[in-house]
C-alpha positions, 0 to 999 in steps of 0.5 A, spaced: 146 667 287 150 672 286 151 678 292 157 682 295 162 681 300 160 686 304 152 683 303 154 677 305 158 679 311 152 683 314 147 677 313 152 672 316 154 676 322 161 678 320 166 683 320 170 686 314 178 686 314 182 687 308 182 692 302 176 696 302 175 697 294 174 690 294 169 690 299 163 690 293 166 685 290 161 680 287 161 672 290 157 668 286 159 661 290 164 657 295 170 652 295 175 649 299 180 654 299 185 651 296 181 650 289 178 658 291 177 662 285 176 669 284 169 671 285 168 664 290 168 664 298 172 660 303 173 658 310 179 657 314 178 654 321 184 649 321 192 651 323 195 647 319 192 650 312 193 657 314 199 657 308 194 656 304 191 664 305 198 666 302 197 663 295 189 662 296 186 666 289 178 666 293 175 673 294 173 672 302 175 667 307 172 666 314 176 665 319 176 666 327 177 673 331 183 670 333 186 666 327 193 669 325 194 670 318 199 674 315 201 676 307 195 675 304 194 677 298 191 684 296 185 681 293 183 677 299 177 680 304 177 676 311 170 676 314 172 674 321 166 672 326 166 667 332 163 660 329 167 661 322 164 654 320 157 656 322 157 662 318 160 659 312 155 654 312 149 659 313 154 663 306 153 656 302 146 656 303 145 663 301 150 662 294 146 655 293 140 655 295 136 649 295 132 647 289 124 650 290 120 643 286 112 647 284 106 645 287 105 641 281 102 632 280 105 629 275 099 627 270 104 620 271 104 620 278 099 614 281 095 617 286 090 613 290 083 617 291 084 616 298 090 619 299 089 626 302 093 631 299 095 639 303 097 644 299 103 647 295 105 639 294 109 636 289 108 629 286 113 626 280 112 622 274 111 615 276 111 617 283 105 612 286 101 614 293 097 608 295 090 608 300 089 613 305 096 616 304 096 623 307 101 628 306 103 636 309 103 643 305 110 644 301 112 636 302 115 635 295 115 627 294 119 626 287 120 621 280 118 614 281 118 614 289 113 609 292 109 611 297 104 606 302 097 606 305 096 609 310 103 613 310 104 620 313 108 625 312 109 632 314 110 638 312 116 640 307 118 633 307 123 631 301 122 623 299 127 623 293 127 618 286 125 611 288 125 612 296 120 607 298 116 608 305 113 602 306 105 601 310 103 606 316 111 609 316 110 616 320 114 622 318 114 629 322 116 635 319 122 637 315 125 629 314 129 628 308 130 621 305 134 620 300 134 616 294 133 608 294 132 608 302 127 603 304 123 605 310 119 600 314 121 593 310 120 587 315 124 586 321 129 580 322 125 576 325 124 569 325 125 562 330 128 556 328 122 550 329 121 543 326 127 544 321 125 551 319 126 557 320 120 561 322 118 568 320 115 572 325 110 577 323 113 584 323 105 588 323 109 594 327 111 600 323 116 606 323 115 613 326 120 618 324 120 625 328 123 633 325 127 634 321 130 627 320 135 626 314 136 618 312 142 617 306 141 613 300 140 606 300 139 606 308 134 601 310 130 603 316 125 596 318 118 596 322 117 593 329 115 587 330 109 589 334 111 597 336 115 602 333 121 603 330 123 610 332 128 615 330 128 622 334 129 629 332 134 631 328 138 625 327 142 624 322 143 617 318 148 617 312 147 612 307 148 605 307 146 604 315 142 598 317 137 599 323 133 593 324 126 592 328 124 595 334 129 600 336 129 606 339 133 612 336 134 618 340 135 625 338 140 628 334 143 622 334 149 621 328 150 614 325 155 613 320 155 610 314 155 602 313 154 602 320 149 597 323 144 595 328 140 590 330 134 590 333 130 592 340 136 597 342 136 604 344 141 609 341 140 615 346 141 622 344 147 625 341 150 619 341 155 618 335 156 612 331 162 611 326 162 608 320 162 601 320 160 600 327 157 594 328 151 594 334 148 587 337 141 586 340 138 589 345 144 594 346 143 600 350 149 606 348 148 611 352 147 619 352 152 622 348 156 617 347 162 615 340 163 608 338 168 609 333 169 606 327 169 599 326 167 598 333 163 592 334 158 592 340 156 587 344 154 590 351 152 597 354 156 603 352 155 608 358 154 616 357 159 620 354 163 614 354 168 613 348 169 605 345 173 602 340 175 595 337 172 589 337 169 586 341 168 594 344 172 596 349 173 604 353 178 607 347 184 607 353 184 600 355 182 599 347 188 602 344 193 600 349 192 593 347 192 595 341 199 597 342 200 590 346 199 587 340 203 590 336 210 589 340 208 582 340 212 579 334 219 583 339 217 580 345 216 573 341 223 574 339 226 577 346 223 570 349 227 566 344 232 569 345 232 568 352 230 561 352 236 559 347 241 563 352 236 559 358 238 552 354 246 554 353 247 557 361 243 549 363 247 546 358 254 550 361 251 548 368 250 541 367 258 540 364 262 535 367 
């Protein structure tokens, strides 16, 4: 999409600051600002690169009302505003606007005569909808993706090629799965009897609210009898495991190749980092961050922020952390002093 930079200021709540010829100069897309072109917009919200609006090439930049900037190049419009990061944002979504997919089936696609589908749905080639499946108005399920009984989904869904959504899994409105992630697979459950392990039925299921966006290959398992949930506007990156029965809030993040085992609850607003690691039937808190590669055996209070593993409050974490990495001088300094303990003994027990 092409549009002026004085269009795009008005449509993003910003205000004009530069050389006023260029001010209908055409932006076709956006870019960092250090690989801006001309013809491309930028952001600049961090200090530290403030020397790139001397030497950037783009032909606008968002920044702050307040960001100082000097010796700009005259070809250079800035479209300052309160939030640059939102207003960027809303500019990327306006230069590259999601893909629209036709309110087409795929004479390739497999679908039961059960299923229930609502208008202006998209079905791709080998794509396959098994019994009593039901799907919302401007749901757009593509290529190869498999999709159970009993499933439902709601309106303007996207399920990417080759995601699959296992019997009875629930989506709202505006969810978004990626490709390869698997959404209701059996729990971990088993018990150990008479030399083997045992697998306990998982016959619960999945239940996904609005606007939930799950990354490739993440993997999303059913309760063993009730529901795994995931809250409104969560965010779950690829490569995340969440197991059996847990209870994820709203607007939660979760990292990538961040892990959580069963029956836990993640309340809302609540940020895991890549590589954390949750034990069973955990509790963190409203708003709290376990940071990366944070291993998490207890409860995490609200707004509370842990690091390390086992997890401890980032203060007391990092100070240990410290601690541990004075050791090999303080082993030295004990040395030194037992060797001077040994010589002053040895001196004192002279005749």
């Amino acid at each position: 999409m092409a549009i002026t930079i004085h269009e795009l200021a008005t449509l993003c709540g910003a205000t004009l600051q530069g050389n006023h010829s260029h001010f209908q100069d055409v932006i076709t897309c956006a870019n960092d600002i250090a690989a801006a072109k001309t013809g491309q917009v930028t952001q600049l919200t961090q200090a530290s690169y403030r020397h790139f609006a001397q030497s950037t090439q783009a032909s606008a930049c968002f920044l702050k009302d307040d960001f100082d900037v000097q010796e700009v190049p005259d070809s250079l419009v800035l479209l300052r505003c309160a939030d640059p990061e939102k207003a960027f944002i809303h500019a990327v979504t306006l230069l590259h606007p999601q893909t629209v997919y036709s309110p087409t089936i795929s004479p390739q696609a497999m679908i039961a005569k059960t299923a229930v589908l609502a208008r202006n749905v998209h079905i791709g080639a080998f794509a396959t909808l098994d019994e009593h499946t039901e799907v919302g108005e401007n749901t757009a399920i593509l290529t190869g993706a498999c999709i159970g009984r009993q499933v439902k989904i709601g309106k303007n869904c996207i399920i990417y090629p080759y995601a699959v959504l296992y019997d009875d899994v629930e989506l709202g409105d505006n969810v978004i799965i990626h490709s390869g992630a698997i959404i209701g697979a059996d729990g971990f459950g088993y018990k150990f009897r008479d030399g083997a392990h045992l697998k306990v039925p998982q016959v619960g299921n999945v239940v996904i609210g609005d606007n939930v966006e799950i990354g490739a290959n993440t993997c999303v398992d059913r309760g063993a009898l009730g529901s795994t949930t995931i809250g409104v506007g969560s965010k779950i990156d690829n490569l995340v495991q969440i197991g059996h029965n847990n209870k994820i809030g709203q607007h939660v993040i979760v990292c990538g190749q961040a892990g959580i085992s069963g029956s836990c609850t993640i309340d809302n607003y609540a940020i895991l980092a890549g590589s954390a690691g949750i034990a069973d039937h955990v509790n963190i808190g409203q708003g709290a961050v376990v940071m990366a590669r944070a291993g998490v055996a207890n409860n995490v209070a609200a707004k509370t922020q842990v690091f390390g593993s086992p997890a401890k409050e980032k203060r007391i974490a990092y100070r240990e952390q410290i601690a541990i990495a004075q050791l090999p001088d303080l082993m030295k300094k004990i040395k030194q002093l037992e060797e001077r303990l040994c010589e002053l003994t040895a001196k004192n027990n002279t005749p």
